[in-house]
VEXROSE-705902 format. One record per residue (C-alpha): y negated, x, z; residue in one letter. Coordinates in nm, 4 decimals, always signed. Each point is the difference from the previous one (the first is absolute). Layout:
N
> Y X Z a
...
END
This chain:
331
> -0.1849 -0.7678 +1.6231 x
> +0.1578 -0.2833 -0.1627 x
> +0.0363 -0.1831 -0.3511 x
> +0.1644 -0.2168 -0.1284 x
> +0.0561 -0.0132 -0.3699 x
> +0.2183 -0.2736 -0.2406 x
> +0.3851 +0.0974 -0.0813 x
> -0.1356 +0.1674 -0.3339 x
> +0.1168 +0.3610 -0.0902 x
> -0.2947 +0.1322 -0.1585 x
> -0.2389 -0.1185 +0.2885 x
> +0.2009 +0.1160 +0.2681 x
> +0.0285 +0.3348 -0.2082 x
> -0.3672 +0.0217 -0.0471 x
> -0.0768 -0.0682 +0.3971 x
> +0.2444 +0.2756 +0.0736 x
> -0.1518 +0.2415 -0.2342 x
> -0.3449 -0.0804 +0.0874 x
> +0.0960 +0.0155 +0.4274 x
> +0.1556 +0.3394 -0.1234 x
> -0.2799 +0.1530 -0.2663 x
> -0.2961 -0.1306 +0.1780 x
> +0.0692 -0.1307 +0.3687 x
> +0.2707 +0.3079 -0.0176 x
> +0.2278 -0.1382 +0.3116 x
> +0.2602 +0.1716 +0.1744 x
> +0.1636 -0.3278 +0.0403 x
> +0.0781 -0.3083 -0.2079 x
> +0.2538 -0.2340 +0.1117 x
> +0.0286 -0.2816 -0.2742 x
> +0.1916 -0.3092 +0.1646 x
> +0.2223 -0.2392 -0.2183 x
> +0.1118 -0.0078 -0.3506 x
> +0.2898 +0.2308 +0.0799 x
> +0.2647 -0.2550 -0.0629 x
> +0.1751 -0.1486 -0.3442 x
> -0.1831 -0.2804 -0.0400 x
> -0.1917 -0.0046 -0.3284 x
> -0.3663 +0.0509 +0.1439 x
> +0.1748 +0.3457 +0.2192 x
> -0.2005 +0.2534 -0.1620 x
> -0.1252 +0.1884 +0.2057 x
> +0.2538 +0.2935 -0.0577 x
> -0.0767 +0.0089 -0.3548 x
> -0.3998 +0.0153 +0.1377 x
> +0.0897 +0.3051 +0.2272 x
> +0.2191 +0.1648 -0.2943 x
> -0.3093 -0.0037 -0.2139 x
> -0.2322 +0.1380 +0.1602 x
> +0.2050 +0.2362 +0.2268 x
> +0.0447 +0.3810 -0.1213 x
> +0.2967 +0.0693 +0.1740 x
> +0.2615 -0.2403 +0.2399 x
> +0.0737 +0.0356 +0.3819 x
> +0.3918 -0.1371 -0.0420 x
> +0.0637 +0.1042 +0.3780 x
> -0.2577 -0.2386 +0.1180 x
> +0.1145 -0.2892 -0.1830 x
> +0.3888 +0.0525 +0.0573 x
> -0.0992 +0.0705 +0.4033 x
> -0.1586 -0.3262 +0.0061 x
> +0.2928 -0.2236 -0.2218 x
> +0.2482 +0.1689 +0.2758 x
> -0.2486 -0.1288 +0.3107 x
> +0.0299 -0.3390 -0.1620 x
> +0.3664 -0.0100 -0.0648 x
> +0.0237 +0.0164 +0.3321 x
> -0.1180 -0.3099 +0.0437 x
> +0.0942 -0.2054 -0.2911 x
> +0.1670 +0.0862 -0.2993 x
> -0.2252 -0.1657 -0.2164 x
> -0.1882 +0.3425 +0.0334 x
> +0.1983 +0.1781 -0.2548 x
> -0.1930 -0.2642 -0.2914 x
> -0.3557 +0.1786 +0.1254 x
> -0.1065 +0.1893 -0.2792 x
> -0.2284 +0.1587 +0.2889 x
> -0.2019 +0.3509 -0.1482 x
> -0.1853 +0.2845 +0.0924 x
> -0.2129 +0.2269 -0.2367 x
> -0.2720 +0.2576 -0.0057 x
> -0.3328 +0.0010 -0.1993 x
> -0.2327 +0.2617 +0.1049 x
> +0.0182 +0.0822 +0.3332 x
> +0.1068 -0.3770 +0.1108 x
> +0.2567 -0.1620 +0.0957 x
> +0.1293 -0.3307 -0.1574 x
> +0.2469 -0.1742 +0.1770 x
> +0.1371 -0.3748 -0.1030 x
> +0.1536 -0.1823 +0.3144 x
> +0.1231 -0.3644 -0.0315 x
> -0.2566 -0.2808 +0.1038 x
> +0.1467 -0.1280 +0.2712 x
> -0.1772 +0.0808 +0.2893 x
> +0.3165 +0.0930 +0.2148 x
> +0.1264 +0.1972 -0.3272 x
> -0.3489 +0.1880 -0.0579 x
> +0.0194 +0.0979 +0.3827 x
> +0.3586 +0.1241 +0.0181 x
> -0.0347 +0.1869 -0.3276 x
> -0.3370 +0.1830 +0.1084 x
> +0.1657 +0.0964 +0.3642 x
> +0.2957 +0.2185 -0.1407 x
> -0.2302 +0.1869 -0.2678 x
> -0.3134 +0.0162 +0.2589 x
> +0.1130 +0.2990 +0.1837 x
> +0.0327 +0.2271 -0.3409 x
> -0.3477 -0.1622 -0.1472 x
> -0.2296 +0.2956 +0.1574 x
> +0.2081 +0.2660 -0.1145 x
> +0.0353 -0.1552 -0.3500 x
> -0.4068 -0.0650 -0.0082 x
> +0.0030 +0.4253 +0.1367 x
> +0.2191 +0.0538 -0.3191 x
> -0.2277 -0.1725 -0.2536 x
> -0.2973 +0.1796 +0.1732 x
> +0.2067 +0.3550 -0.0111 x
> -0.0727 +0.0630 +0.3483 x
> +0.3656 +0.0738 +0.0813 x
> -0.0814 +0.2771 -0.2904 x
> -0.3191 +0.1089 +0.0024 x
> -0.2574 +0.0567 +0.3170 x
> -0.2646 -0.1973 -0.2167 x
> +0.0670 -0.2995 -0.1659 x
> -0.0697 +0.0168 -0.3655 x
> -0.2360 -0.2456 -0.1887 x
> +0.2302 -0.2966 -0.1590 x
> -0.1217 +0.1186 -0.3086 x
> +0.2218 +0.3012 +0.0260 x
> -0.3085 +0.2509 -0.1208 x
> +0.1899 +0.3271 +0.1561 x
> +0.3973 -0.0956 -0.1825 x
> +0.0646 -0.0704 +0.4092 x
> +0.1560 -0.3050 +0.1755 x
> +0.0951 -0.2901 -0.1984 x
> -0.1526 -0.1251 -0.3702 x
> -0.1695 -0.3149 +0.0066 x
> -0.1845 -0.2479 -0.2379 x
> -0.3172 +0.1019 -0.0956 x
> -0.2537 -0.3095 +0.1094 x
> -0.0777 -0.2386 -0.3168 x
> -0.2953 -0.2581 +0.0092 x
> -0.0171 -0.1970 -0.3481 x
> -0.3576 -0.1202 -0.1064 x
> +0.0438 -0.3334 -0.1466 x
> -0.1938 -0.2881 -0.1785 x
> -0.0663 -0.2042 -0.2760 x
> -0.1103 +0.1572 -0.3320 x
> -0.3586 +0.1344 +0.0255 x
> -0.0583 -0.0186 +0.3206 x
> -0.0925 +0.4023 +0.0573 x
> +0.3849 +0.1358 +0.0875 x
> -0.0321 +0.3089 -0.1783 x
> -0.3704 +0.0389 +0.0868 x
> +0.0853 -0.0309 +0.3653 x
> +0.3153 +0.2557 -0.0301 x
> -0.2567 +0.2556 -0.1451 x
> -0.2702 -0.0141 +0.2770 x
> +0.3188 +0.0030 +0.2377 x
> +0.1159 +0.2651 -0.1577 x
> -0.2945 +0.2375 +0.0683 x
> -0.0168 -0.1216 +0.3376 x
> +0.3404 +0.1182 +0.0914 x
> -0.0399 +0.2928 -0.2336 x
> -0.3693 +0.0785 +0.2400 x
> +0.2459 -0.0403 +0.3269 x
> +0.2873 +0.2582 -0.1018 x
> +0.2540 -0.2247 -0.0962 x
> +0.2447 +0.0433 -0.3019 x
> +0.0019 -0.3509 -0.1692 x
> +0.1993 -0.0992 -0.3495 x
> -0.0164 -0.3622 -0.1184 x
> +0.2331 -0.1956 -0.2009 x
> -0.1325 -0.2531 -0.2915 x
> +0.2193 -0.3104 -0.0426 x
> -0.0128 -0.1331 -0.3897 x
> +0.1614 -0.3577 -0.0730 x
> -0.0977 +0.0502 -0.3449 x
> +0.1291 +0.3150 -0.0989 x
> -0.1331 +0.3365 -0.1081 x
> +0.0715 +0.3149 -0.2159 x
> -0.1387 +0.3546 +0.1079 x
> +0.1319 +0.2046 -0.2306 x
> -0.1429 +0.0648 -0.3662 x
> +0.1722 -0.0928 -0.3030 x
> +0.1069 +0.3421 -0.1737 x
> +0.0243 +0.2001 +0.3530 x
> +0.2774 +0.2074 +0.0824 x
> +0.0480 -0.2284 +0.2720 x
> -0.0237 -0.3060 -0.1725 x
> +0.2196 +0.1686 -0.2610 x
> +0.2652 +0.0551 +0.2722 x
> +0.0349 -0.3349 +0.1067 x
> -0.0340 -0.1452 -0.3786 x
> +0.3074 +0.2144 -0.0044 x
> +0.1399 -0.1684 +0.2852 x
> -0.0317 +0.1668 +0.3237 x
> -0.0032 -0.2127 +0.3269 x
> -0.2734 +0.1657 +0.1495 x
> -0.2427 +0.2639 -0.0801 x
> -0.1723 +0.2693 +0.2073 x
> -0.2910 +0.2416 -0.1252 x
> -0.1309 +0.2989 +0.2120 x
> -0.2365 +0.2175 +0.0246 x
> -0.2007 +0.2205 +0.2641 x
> -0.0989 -0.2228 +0.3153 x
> +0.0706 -0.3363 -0.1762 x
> +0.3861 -0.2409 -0.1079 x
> -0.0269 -0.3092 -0.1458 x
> +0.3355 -0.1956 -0.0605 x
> +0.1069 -0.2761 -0.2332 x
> +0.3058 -0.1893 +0.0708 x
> +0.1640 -0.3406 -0.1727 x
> +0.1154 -0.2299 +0.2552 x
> +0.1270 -0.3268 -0.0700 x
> -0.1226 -0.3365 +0.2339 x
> -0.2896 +0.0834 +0.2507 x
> -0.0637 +0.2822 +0.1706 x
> +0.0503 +0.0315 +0.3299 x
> -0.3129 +0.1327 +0.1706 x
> +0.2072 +0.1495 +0.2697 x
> +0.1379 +0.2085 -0.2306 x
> -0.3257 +0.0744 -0.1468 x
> -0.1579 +0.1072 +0.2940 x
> +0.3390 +0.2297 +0.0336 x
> -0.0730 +0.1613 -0.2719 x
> -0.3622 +0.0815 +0.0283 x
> +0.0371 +0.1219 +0.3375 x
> +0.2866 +0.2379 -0.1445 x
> -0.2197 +0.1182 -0.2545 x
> -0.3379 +0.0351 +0.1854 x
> +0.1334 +0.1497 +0.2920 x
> -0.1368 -0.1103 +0.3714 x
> -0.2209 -0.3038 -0.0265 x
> -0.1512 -0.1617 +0.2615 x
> -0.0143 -0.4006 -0.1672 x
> +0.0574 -0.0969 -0.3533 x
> -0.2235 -0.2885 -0.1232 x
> +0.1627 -0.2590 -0.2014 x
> -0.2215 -0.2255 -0.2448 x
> +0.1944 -0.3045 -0.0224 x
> +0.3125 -0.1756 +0.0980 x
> -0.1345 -0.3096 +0.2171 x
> +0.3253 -0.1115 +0.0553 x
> +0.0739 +0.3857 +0.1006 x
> +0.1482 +0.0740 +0.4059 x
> -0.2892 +0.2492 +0.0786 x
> -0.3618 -0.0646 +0.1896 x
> -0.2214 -0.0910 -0.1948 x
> -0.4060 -0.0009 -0.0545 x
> -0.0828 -0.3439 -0.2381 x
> -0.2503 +0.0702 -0.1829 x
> -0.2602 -0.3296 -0.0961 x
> -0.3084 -0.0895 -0.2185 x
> -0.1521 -0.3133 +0.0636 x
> -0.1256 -0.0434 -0.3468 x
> +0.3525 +0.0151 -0.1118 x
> +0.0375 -0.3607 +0.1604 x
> +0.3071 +0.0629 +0.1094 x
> +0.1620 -0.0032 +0.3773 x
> +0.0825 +0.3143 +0.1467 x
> +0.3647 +0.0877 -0.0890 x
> +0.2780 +0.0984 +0.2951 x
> -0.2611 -0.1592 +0.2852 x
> +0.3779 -0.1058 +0.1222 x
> +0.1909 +0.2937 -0.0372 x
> +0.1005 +0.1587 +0.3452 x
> -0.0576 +0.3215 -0.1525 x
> -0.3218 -0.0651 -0.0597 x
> -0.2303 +0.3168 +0.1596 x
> -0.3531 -0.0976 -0.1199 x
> -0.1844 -0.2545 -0.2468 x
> -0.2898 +0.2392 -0.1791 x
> -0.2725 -0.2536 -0.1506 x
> -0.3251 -0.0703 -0.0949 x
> -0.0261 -0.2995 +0.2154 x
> +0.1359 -0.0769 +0.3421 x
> +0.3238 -0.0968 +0.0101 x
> +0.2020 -0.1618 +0.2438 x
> +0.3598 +0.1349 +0.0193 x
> +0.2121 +0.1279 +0.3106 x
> -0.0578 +0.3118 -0.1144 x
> -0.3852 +0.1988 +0.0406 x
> -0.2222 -0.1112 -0.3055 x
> -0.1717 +0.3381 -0.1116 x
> -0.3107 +0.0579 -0.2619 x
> +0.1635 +0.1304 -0.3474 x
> -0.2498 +0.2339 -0.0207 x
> +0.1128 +0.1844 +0.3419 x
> +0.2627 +0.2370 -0.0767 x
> -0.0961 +0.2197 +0.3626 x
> +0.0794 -0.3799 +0.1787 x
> +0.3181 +0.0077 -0.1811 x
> +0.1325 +0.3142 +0.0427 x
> -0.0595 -0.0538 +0.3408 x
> +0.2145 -0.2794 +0.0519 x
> +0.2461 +0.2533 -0.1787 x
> -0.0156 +0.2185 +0.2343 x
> +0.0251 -0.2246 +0.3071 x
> +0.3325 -0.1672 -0.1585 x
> +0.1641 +0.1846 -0.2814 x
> -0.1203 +0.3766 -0.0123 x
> +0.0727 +0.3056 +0.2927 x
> -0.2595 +0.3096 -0.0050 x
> +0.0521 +0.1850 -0.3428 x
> -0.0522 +0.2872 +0.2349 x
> +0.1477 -0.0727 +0.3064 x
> +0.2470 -0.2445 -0.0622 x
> +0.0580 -0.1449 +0.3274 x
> +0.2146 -0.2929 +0.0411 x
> -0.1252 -0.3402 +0.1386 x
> +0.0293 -0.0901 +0.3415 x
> +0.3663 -0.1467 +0.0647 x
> +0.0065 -0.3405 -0.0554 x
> +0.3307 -0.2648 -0.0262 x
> +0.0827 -0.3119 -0.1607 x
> +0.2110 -0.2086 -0.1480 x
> +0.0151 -0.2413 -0.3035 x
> +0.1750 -0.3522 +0.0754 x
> +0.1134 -0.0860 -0.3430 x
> +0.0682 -0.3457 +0.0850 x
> -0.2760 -0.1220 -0.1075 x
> +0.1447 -0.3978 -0.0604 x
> +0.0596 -0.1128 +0.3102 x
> +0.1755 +0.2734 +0.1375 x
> -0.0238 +0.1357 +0.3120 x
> -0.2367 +0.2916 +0.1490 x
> +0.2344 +0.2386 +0.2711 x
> -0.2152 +0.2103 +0.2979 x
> -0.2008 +0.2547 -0.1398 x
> +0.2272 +0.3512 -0.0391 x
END
């Protein structure tokens, strides 16, 4: 498969999340945007949204190219894992692309055996690392977004049950551009950070709830961290909010709102949930049809809560030159 996206950090970082999270690739190659010129980002997109780096790969392929010119030593050329996938940034030439892939091919399928665990384990383990075997990954995110009143929270609650109904463990994540308070004036917790604690934690059997002062916004990424930390295995976290946020996403729409559809754009974008037809890229489901929806969930974000077998193996890459660059052989 093949996209091609804008030189823009967050959408490149979003597309390789999502072709991790959801499409969950062995594979993505993103071309260009490995050099110094101000619009080069795609590094900084790999850094962000890989959990751990692959320095071998990228120094193996910097050494094929010195070979040839010595204009190779400025590629800022990077491999990372997220999940069980492989991100690899090659130059966007297409004779650069081609002689950086051929001296890391030969290593790829026992690096993509790694991730799975196979050299380790006579079963591959789910990618959601349910048994403390094989590697950790992300857990999948899919953010539920639209325009105020439109049904978000509604919809996460009959989505909710439906994933509840199916055996999966689900925690969501509320985005709040306003502001909130949780604790009660006169608590001991609210007494503790009056006092001036950084963060707060309360326990008790079977339940933790923590308050924390951060300064700026929070990064949902982090948020996400966190929950999964405390909840222990989930299978998706939910996320009410962030629009502008690099996960799939379900838009939620009203017509009597009288307002467009928000994200119909976004690359990201998994499903449009309305009370009209829709046209968008992506399928136009009723709002009222959670079963529909977790459906599609299932087909492109969720494995078995049971079984968790991995997707079929698929590959891809990402050609990040998306102004006028240049689009190499497929990998």
């Amino acid at each position: 498969a093949c996209l091609v996206l804008p030189d823009d950090r967050e959408v490149l970082a979003g597309a390789l999340s999502c072709l991790a999270d959801v499409d969950r690739l062995d594979l993505v190659v993103v071309a260009g945007g490995t050099g110094l010129g101000p619009r080069d980002v795609t590094p900084e997109a790999i850094r962000d949204v890989a959990e751990r780096e692959v320095p071998g790969l990228a120094e193996a392929m910097r050494q094929e190219g010195r070979k040839r010119t010595p204009f190779a030593m400025l590629s800022r050329s990077l491999a990372g894992v997220r999940g069980c996938t492989l991100l690899l940034g090659v130059p966007g030439s297409p004779r650069g692309a081609r002689e950086s892939l051929e001296i890391v091919l030969p290593v790829l399928e026992h690096a993509r055996a790694m991730l799975a665990g196979e050299d380790q384990h006579p079963d591959p383990p789910d990618r959601r690392n349910r048994s403390g075997g094989g590697p950790p990954s992300a857990v999948p995110v899919v953010a539920i977004v639209g325009w105020s009143g439109s049904g978000k929270t509604t919809l996460i609650e009959k989505l909710l049950a439906e994933l509840a109904r199916r055996g999966y463990r689900v925690a969501t994540l509320k985005h709040d551009a306003h502001g909130f308070e949780m604790d009660r004036p006169g608590k001991d917790t609210w007494r503790h950070r009056q006092a001036g604690a950084a963060a707060v934690a309360i326990a008790a059997p079977g339940q933790l709830a923590l308050l924390a002062t951060m300064a700026g916004e929070v990064d949902p990424g982090r948020a996400v961290a966190l929950l999964s930390e405390a909840a222990g295995p989930l299978d998706l976290v939910l996320v009410e909010g962030y629009k502008g946020g690099p996960y799939p996403k379900i838009a939620v729409h009203r017509a009597a709102l009288g307002e467009a559809p928000c994200c119909l754009d976004d690359p990201l974008l998994l499903a449009v949930a309305a009370d009209v037809p829709v046209a968008a890229a992506a399928p136009c489901l009723p709002l009222d049809d959670a079963a529909a929806l977790v459906d599609l969930l299932e087909r492109r974000v969720l494995a078995s809560p049971q079984e968790g077998n991995r997707r079929p193996v698929t590959r891809g890459y990402v050609a990040a030159d998306g102004a006028g660059g240049r689009q190499p052989g497929k990998a």
